[in-house]
C-alpha positions in Angstrom: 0.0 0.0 0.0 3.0 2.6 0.9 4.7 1.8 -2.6 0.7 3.1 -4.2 0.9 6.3 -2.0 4.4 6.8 -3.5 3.5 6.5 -6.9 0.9 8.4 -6.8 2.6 11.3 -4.6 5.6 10.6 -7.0 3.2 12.0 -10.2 2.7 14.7 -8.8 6.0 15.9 -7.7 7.3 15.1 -11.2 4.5 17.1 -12.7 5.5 20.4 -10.2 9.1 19.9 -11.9 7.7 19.9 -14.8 6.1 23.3 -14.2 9.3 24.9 -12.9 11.0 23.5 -15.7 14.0 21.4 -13.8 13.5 18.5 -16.7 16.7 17.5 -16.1 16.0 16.5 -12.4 12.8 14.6 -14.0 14.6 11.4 -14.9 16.6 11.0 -11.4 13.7 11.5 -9.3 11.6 9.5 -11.1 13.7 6.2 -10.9 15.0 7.2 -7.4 10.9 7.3 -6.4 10.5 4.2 -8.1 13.7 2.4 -6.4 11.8 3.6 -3.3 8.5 1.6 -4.1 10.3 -1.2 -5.0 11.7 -1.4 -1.6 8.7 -0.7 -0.4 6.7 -2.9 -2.4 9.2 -5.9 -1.2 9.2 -5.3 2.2 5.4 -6.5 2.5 6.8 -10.5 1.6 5.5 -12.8 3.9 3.7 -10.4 6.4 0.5 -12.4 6.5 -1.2 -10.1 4.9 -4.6 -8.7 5.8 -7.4 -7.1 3.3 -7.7 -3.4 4.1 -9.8 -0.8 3.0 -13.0 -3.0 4.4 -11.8 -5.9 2.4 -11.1 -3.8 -0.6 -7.3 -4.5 -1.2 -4.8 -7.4 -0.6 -1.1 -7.0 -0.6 -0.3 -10.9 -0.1 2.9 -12.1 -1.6 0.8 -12.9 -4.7 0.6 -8.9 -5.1 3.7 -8.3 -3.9 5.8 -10.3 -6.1 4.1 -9.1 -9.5 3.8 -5.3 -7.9 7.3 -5.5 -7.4 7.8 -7.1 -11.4 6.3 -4.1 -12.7 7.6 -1.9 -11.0 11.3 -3.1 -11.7 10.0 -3.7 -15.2 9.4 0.7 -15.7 12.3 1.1 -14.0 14.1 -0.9 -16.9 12.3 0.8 -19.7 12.8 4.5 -18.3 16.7 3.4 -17.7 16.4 3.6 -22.1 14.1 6.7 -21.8 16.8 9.5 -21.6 16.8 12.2 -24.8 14.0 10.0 -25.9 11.0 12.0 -24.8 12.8 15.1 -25.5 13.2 14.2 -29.5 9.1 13.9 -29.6 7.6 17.2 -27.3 9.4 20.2 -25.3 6.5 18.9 -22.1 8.2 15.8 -21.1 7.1 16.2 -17.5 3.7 14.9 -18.5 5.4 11.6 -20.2 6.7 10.4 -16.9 3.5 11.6 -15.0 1.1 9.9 -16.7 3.8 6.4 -16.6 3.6 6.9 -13.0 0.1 7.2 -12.7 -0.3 4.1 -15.1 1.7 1.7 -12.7 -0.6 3.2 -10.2 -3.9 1.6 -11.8 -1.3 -1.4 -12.6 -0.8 -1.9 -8.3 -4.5 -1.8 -7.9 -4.8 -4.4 -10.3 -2.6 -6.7 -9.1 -3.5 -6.6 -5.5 -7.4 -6.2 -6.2 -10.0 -8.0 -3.5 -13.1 -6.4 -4.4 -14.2 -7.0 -7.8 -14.3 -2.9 -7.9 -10.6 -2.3 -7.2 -10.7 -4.1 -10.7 -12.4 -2.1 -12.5 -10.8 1.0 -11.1 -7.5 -0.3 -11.6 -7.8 -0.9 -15.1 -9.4 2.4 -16.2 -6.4 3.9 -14.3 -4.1 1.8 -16.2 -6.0 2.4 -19.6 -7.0 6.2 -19.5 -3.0 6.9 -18.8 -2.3 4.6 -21.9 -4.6 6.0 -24.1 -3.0 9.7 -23.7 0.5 8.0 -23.8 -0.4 5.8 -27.3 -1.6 8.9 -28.9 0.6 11.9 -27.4 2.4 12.5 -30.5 -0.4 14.7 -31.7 1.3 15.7 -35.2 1.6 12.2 -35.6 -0.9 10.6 -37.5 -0.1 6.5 -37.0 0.0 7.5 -33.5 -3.4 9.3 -33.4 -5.1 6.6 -35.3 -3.5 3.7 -32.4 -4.8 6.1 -30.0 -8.2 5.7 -31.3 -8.4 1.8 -31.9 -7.2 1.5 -28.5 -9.3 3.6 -26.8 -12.1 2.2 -29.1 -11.3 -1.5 -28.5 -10.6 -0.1 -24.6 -13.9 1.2 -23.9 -15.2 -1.9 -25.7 -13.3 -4.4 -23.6 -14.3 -2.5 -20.4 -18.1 -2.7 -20.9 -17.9 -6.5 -20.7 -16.0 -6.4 -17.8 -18.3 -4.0 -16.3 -21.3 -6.3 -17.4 -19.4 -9.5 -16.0 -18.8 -7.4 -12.7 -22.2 -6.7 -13.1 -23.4 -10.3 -13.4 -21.7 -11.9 -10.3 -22.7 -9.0 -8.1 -26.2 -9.8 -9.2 -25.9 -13.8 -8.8 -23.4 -13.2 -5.4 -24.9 -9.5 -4.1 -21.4 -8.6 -3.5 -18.4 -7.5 -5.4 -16.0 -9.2 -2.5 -13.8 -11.7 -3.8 -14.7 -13.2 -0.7 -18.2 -13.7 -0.9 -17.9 -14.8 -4.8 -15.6 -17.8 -3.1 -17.8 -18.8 -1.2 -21.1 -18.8 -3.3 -19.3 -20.8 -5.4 -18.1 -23.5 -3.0 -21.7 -23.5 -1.1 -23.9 -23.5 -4.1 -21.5 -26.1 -6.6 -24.9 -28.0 -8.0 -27.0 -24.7 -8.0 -24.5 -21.6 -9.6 -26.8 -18.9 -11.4 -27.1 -18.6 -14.8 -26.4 -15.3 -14.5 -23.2 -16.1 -12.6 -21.5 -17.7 -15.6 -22.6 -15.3 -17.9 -20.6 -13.2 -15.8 -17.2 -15.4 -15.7 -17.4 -15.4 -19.9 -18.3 -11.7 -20.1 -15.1 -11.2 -17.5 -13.5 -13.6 -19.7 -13.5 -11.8 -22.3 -13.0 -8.5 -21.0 -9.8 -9.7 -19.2 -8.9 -11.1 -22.4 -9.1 -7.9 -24.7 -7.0 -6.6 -22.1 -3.8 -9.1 -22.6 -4.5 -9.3 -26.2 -5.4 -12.9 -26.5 -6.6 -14.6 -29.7 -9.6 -13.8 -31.0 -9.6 -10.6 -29.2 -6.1 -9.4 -30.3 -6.7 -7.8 -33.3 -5.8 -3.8 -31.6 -2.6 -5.1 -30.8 -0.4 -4.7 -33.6 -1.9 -1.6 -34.8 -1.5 0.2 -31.3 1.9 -1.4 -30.7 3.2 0.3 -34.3 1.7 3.8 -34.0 2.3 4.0 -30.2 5.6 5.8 -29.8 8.4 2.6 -29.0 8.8 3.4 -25.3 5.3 3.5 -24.6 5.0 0.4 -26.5 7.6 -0.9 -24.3 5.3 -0.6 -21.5 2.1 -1.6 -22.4 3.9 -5.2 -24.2 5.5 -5.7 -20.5 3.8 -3.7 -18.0 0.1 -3.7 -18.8 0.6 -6.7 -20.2 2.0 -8.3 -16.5 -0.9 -6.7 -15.1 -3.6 -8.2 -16.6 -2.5 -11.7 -16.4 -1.7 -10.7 -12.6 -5.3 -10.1 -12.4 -6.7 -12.9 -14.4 -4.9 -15.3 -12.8 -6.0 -13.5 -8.9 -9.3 -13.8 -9.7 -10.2 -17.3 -11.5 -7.6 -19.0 -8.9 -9.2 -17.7 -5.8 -13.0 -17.6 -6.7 -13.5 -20.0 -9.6 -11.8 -22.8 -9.6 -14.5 -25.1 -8.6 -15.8 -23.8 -12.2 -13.4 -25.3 -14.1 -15.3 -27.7 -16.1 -17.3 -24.7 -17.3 -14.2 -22.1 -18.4 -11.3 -24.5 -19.0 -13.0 -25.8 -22.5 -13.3 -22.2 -23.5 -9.1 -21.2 -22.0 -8.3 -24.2 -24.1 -9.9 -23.1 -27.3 -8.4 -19.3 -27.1 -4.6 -20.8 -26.6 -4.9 -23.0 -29.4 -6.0 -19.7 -31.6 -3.7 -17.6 -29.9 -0.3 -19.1 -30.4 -0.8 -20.3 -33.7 -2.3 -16.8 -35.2 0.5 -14.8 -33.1 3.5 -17.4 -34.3 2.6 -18.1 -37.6 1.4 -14.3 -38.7 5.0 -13.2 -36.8 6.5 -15.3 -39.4 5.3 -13.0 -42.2 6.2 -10.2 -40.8 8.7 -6.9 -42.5 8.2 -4.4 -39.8 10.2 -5.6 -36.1 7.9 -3.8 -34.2 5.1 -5.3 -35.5 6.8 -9.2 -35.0 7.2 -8.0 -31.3 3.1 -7.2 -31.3 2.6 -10.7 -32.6 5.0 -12.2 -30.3 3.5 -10.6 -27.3 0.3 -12.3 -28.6 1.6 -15.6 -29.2 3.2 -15.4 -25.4 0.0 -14.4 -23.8 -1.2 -17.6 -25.0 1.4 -20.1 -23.2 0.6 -18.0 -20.5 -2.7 -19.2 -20.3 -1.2 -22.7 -20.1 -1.0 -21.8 -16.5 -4.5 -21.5 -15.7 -5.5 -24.9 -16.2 -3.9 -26.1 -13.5 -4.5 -23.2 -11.0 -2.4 -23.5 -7.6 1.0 -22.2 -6.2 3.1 -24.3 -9.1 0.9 -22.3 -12.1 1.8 -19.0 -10.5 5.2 -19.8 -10.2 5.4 -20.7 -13.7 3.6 -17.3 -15.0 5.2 -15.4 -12.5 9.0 -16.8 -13.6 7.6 -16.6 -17.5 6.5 -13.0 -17.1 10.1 -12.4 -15.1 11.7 -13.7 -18.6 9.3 -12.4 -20.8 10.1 -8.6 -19.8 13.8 -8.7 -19.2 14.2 -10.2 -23.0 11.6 -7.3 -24.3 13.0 -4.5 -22.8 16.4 -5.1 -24.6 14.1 -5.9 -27.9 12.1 -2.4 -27.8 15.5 -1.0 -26.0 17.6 -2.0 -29.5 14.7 -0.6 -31.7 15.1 2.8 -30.1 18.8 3.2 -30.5 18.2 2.0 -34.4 15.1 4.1 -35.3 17.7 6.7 -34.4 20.1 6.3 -37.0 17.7 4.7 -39.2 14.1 6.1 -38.9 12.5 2.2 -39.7 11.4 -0.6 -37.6 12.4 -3.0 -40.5 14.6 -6.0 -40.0 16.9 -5.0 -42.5 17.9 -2.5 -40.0 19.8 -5.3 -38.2 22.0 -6.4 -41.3 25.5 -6.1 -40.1 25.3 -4.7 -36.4 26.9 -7.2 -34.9 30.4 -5.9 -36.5 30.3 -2.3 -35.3 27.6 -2.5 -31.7 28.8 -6.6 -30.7 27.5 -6.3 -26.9 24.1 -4.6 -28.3 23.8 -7.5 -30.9 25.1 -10.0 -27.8 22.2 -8.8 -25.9 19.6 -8.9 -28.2 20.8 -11.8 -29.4 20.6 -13.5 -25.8 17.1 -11.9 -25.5 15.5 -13.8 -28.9 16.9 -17.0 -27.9 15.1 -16.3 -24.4 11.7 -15.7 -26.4 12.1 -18.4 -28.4 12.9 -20.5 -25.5 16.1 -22.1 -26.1 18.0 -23.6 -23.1 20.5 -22.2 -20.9 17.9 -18.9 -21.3 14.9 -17.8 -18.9 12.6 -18.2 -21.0 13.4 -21.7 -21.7 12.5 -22.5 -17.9 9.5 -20.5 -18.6 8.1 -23.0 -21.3 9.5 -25.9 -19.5 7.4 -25.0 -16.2 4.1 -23.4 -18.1 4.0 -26.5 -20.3 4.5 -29.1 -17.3 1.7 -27.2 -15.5 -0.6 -28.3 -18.9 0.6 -31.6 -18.8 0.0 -32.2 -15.4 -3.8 -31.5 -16.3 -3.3 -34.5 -19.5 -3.7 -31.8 -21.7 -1.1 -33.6 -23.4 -2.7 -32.8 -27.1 -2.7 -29.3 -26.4 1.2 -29.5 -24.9 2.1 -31.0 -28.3 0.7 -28.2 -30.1 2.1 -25.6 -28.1 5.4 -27.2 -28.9 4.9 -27.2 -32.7 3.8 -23.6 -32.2 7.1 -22.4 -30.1 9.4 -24.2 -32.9 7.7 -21.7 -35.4 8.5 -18.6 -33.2 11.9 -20.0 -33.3 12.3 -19.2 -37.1 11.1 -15.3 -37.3 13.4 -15.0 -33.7 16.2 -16.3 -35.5 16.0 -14.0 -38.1 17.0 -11.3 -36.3 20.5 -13.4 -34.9 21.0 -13.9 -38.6 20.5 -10.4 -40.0 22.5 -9.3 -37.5 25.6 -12.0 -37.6 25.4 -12.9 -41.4 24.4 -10.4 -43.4 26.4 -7.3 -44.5 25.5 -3.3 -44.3 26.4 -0.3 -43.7 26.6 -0.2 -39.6 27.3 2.8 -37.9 28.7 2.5 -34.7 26.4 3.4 -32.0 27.1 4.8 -28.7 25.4 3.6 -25.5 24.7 5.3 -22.6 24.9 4.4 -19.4 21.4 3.7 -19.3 21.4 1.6 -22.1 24.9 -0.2 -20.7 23.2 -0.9 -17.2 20.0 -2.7 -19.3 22.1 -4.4 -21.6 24.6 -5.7 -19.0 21.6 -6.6 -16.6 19.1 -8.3 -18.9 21.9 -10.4 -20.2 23.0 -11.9 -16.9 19.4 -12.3 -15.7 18.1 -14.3 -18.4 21.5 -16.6 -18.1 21.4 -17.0 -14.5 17.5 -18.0 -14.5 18.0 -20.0 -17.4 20.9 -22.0 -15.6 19.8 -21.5 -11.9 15.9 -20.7 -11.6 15.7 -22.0 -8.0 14.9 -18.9 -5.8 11.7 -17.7 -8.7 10.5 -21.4 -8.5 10.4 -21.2 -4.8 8.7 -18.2 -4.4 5.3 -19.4 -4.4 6.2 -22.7 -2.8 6.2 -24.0 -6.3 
């Protein structure tokens, strides 16, 4: 709860620099706030935690742990953000404000125990990221992702609000609480009004992670949104809304599962097939990441049809490998689009001869999303597809397999174009930013890849 007051506080501070026009102090402060609710954040593990706010809120280690993710996750992505807001608008106070006040609605998410806090916590997150998609107003790719996302937003929210709707009106409370126990008193007699609500959540939740066939914003907004904020909402919102999918089916509906799991199953099957295969196709990098993202949110959902402490481990150490690999991927993008102005992967041809740690990195990063071994992400795939299997969805393993050896082709590409291929590469220089990321993301995706102990523990998985 002390890391939300701090963000929130922390907005507002950055926006009174803004006004006094100290925009080089806005950088420092913000990551020193954010360092500050990390610590925060952390220092609520394992202190039997209590809902507050009249049973509003829970900070249990559940929220703790992915709080903590996304908020190490924006401090990452703003590590890459120096001269970059500068290059797009002379008000750049309002750029780390509105981030700010986006990982505020991305807290309540996470640590929601009221089916309310929900719905507040992702209009928080979503109003911030519909300013930040479309804040390059001379832009017009930018203005026209702002508007599918806020169109496919507002959309997405009313059948949340519907499903919230539903189980208040089958339960007579929004309390996560009460919902549980409806659904363990009543198994033989749920309304039908009830599971009208879980689909309609269902599919509000998954317009929100950009799931398969709900997904069709996502590359659209991730192109025109400018890369950083892209960055963000791939990573970030994307944690987020898994983090709250995953609170709410694995405390209150699990004795549903008969009734949602058939559905689950039929969205990853569409999911990581329509994200790998139309990656594969792809010209434009940034637009490969938007499909990736999409193919990834499906063996996410692997994890929910086994719900317990060893599927939140898995999506937990997943996400963990997930964002360190993308914030070097968008991180890389930004440095070329410098010298280059393109997102294409021709861009890549040669840069391994004149920027080898940058192509080391990313390079190190795409075998982590592929998931080859020795990587993060590998351990990821491993866990999330043992949790399946552990259900005998054993058909539905296989196919996730045959799926992640397609991703492995257009993830390649980019090691290729980069080691094999010849160009014109101008050196470029890295800050220290860039260095610290870099140097970071590559040890952290070895390290879990080799030694994944202390993430797989967390949740007594």
């Amino acid at each position: 709860m002390n890391a939300l007051i701090v963000l929130s506080l922390l907005a507002i501070v950055v926006l009174y620099f803004g006004l006094f026009k100290a925009q080089r102090l806005l950088l420092p402060v913000t990551l020193v706030g954010l360092v500050i609710a990390l610590v925060m954040t952390w220092g609520g593990w394992n202190t039997n935690a209590q809902p507050i706010y009249s049973g509003m809120m829970l900070f249990d280690n559940f929220a703790v742990a992915f709080s903590a993710l996304c908020i190490a996750s924006t401090i990452l992505i703003l590590l890459v953000s120096k001269d970059y807001f500068e290059r797009i608008s002379k008000h750049i106070a309002e750029y780390y404000a509105i981030i700010l006040f986006a990982l505020a609605g991305v807290l309540v998410m996470v640590s929601f125990y009221n089916l309310s806090m929900l719905f507040i916590g992702v209009e928080i997150m979503s109003v911030s990221l519909y300013i930040l998609v479309g804040i390059r107003k001379k832009d017009y790719a930018s203005n026209e992702a702002a508007l599918k996302y806020f169109l496919m937003g507002a959309f997405s929210t009313g059948f949340l609000l519907f499903g919230i709707t539903c189980l208040y009106g089958a339960t007579g409370s929004f309390s996560l609480e009460v919902i549980k126990n409806y659904v363990l008193v009543n198994p033989g007699q749920i309304s039908s009004l009830f599971y009208s609500g879980v689909i309609l959540m269902l599919v509000g939740l998954c317009f929100k992670i950009g799931v398969a066939p709900f997904h069709f914003w996502t590359p659209d907004v991730y192109e025109g949104a400018p890369t950083l904020i892209t960055a963000f909402m791939s990573i970030v919102a994307k944690t987020a809304g898994f983090a709250a999918l995953l609170r709410l089916f694995a405390y209150c509906l699990v004795p549903l599962n008969h009734f949602w799991v058939p559905a689950i199953v039929v969205i990853i099957i569409l999911t990581i097939f329509i994200g790998n295969i139309t990656a594969v196709y792809q010209i434009n990098f940034k637009r490969m990441l938007a499909y990736s993202s999409i193919s990834h949110a499906g063996y996410l959902l692997l994890a929910t049809l086994v719900l317990g402490s060893t599927s939140t481990s898995a999506v937990f150490m997943y996400l963990v490998a997930y964002s360190i690999a993308s914030v070097v991927a968008f991180a890389t993008l930004i440095l070329l689009n410098r010298g280059v102005g393109t997102s294409n992967f021709d861009d890549f041809n040669g840069l391994a001869k004149k920027n080898p740690w940058m192509a080391f990195a990313l390079t190190v990063s795409m075998l982590s999303l592929a998931g080859i071994p020795l990587t993060a992400g590998f351990v990821g795939k491993f866990m999330l597809f043992s949790v399946a299997m552990s259900a005998y969805h054993i058909g539905l393993v296989g196919l996730a397999i045959v799926s992640a050896l397609i991703g492995v082709f257009y993830y390649l590409r980019v090691i290729v174009a980069m080691y094999f291929k010849e160009a014109e590469q101008e050196e470029i220089a890295l800050s220290w930013g860039y260095k610290l990321v870099f140097g970071f993301a590559t040890f952290a995706t070895i390290l879990l890849g080799v030694y994944p102990n202390y993430i797989l523990d967390l949740f007594g998985g």
